[in-house]
N, C-alpha and C positions, 0 to 999 in steps of 0.2 A: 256567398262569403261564408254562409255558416255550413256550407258540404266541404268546403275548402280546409277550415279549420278544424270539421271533424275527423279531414285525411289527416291532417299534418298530428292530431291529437293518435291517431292510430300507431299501434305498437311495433307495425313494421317500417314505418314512415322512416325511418332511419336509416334501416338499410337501406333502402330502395334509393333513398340520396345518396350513399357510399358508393353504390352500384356504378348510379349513374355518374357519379363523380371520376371514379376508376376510368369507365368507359372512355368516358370525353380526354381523361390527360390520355391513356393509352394512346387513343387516336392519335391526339397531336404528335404526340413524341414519334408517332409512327410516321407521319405526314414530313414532320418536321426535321427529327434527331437524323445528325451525319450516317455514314454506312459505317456499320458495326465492325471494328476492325477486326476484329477476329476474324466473321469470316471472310474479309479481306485477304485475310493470312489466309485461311484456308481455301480458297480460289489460286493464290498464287502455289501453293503448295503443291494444290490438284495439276496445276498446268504445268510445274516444274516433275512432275512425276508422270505425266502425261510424253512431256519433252524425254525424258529420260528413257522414260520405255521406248522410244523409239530408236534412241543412240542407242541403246542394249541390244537391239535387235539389230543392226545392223553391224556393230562392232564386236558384239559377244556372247550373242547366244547360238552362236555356233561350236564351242564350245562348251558352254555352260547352260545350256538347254533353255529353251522356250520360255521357261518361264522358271531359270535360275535353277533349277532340280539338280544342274551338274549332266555330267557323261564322262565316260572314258577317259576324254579329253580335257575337262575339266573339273573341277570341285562344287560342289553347290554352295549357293551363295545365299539361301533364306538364311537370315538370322547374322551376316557377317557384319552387317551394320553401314553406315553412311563413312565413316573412319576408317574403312579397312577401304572401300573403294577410293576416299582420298588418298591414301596410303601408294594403293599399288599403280592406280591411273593417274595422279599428279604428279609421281617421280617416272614415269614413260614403262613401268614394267610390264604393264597395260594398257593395251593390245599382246599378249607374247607374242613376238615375231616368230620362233620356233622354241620347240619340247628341249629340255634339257632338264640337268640336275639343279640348276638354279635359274632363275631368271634374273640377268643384270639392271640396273637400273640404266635407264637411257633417255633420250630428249622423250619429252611429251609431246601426244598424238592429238588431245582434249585439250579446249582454252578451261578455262578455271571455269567460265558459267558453264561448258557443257558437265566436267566433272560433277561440280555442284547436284545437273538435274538427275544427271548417271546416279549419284549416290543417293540421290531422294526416290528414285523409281528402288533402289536393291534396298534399301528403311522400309519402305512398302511392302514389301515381300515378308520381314520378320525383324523385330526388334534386337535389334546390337548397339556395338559400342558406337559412340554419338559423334562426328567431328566436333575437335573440340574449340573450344574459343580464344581468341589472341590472351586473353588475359591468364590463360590455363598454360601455354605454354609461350609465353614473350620469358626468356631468362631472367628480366629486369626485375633485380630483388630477389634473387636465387639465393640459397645457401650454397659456393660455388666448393666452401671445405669439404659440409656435407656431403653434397652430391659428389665428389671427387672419392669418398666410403662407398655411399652407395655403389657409384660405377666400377668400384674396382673388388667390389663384392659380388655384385648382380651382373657383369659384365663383360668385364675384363678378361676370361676366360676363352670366350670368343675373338672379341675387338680389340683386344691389349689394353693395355695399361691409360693411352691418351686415346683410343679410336681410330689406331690405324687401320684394324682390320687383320685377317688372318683366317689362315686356309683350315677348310673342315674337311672331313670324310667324303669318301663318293665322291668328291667333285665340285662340293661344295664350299662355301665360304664366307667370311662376315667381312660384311663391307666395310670399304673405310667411310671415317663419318665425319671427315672433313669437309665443310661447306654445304651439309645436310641442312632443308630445314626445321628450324623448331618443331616445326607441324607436323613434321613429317614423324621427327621424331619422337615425338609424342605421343604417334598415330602409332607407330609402330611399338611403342612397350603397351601398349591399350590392346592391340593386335596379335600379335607373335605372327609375323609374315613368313611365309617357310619354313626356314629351323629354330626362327627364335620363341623361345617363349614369351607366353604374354605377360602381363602384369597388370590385371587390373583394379582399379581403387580398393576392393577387398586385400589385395597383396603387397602393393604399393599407392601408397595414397597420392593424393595428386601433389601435394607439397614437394615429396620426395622426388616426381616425374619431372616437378618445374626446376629441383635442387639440382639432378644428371643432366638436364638442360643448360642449365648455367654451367657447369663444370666444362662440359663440352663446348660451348660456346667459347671458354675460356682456352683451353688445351687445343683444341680440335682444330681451332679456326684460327687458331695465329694470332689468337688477340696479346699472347705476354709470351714475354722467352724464358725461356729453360731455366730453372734458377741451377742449376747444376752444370752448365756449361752444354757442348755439344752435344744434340740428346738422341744421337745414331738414331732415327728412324723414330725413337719413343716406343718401342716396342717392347717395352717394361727392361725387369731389371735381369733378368736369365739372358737375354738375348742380347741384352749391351752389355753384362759382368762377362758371356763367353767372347763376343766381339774384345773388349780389354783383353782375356786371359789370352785368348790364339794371340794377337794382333800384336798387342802390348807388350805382355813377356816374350814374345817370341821376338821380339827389336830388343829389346833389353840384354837376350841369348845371341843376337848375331851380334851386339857393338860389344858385350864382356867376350865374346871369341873372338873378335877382331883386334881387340886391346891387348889379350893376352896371345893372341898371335903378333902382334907389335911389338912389343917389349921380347917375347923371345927371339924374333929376329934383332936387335936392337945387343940383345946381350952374346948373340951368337958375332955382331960386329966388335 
């Protein structure tokens, strides 16, 4: 008893219970504590980029080389991000079926989990813009005025006035964005896919992404009519003021010719 007491009276006797105290919770909680979620996350992570790389290899890196570098035939892809392979592989533009001056958008080739593991295997290769989350672009609670500026500032040049679309140079052209989704579109001003420019948060901030969302959502997709009556196409106001000016004066020039061809037969009787 008295070697015992003269341990416990010694100056390191403190520690050496902290030690052992540490030791034994570690243990349990190792023994014990659930699987650490994270790197749960990060096992599924590993496997969906695992998956990925193999959809890449048999769907596009013939193309886009071995291991994303690009070729002749296609662009390289380190650094285009998880958004940009949403972008081109969830609207079917990818796979390109054949080379041209644009790639149309068309059915899709990928279900949404293989896209998903496709875009986590090309994130792996080099950091880009992120898919982004329902809440980043769902319109609900959009600035639809706003965004109605925005798009007819940043936009409309290309896609007209509501998002019909309209022909470019070489062969090219901007889609119509009728029944586009959110995502997509979102993905796309995150992106700049072929001729468009990108915009990203440094340029236009995401409030503003979700504000030309809502607009579109609005105009694009049919959800309200025309407050102006018949709105020829929506291809802004150049293209329905000359549609009026041919169309319109020129009925207005045949029924005053017709009138005054009336009246002078009428007086010739």
């Amino acid at each position: 008893m008295k070697k015992l007491s003269a341990r416990r009276r010694h100056p390191l006797a403190a520690l050496v219970v902290l030690l052992f105290a540490l030791a034994v919770t570690g243990g349990l909680y190792a023994a014990f504590a659930p699987a650490d979620k994270a790197q749960a996350d990060n096992t599924a992570q590993s496997l969906a980029i695992e998956e990925g790389k193999k959809i890449y290899a048999v769907g596009c890196a013939s193309c886009h080389g071995t291991g994303g570098q690009g070729s002749s035939d296609g662009p390289p892809l380190v650094g285009v991000g998880s958004a940009a392979v949403d972008f081109q592989v969830g609207t079917g533009r990818m796979p390109a079926q054949q080379p041209g001056a644009q790639v149309p958008r068309k059915k899709k080739v990928y279900t949404q989990a293989e896209i998903d593991q496709l875009a986590a295997y090309i994130a792996s290769l080099g950091a880009g813009p992120i898919t982004p989350t329902e809440e980043q672009y769902n319109p609900a609670g959009g600035n639809i005025a706003k965004g109605g500026d925005l798009f007819r500032t940043n936009c409309a040049q290309c896609h007209n006035f509501t998002g019909k679309g309209g022909a470019l140079t070489g062969g090219k052209f901007a889609p119509n964005l009728d029944d586009v989704d959110p995502k997509h579109i979102y993905e796309a001003m995150q992106t700049g896919p072929q001729n468009m420019p990108s915009f990203p948060d440094t340029t236009m901030p995401e409030k503003d992404k979700k504000d030309i969302i809502a607009y579109l959502d609005t105009v694009a997709s049919k959800k309200s009519e025309s407050p102006g009556g018949l709105e020829l196409g929506g291809f802004g106001p150049v293209a329905e003021g000359l549609f009026g000016w041919v169309f319109g004066l020129g009925a207005m020039v045949a029924v005053a010719i017709w009138v005054a061809a009336r009246t002078a037969k009428a007086k010739k009787s």
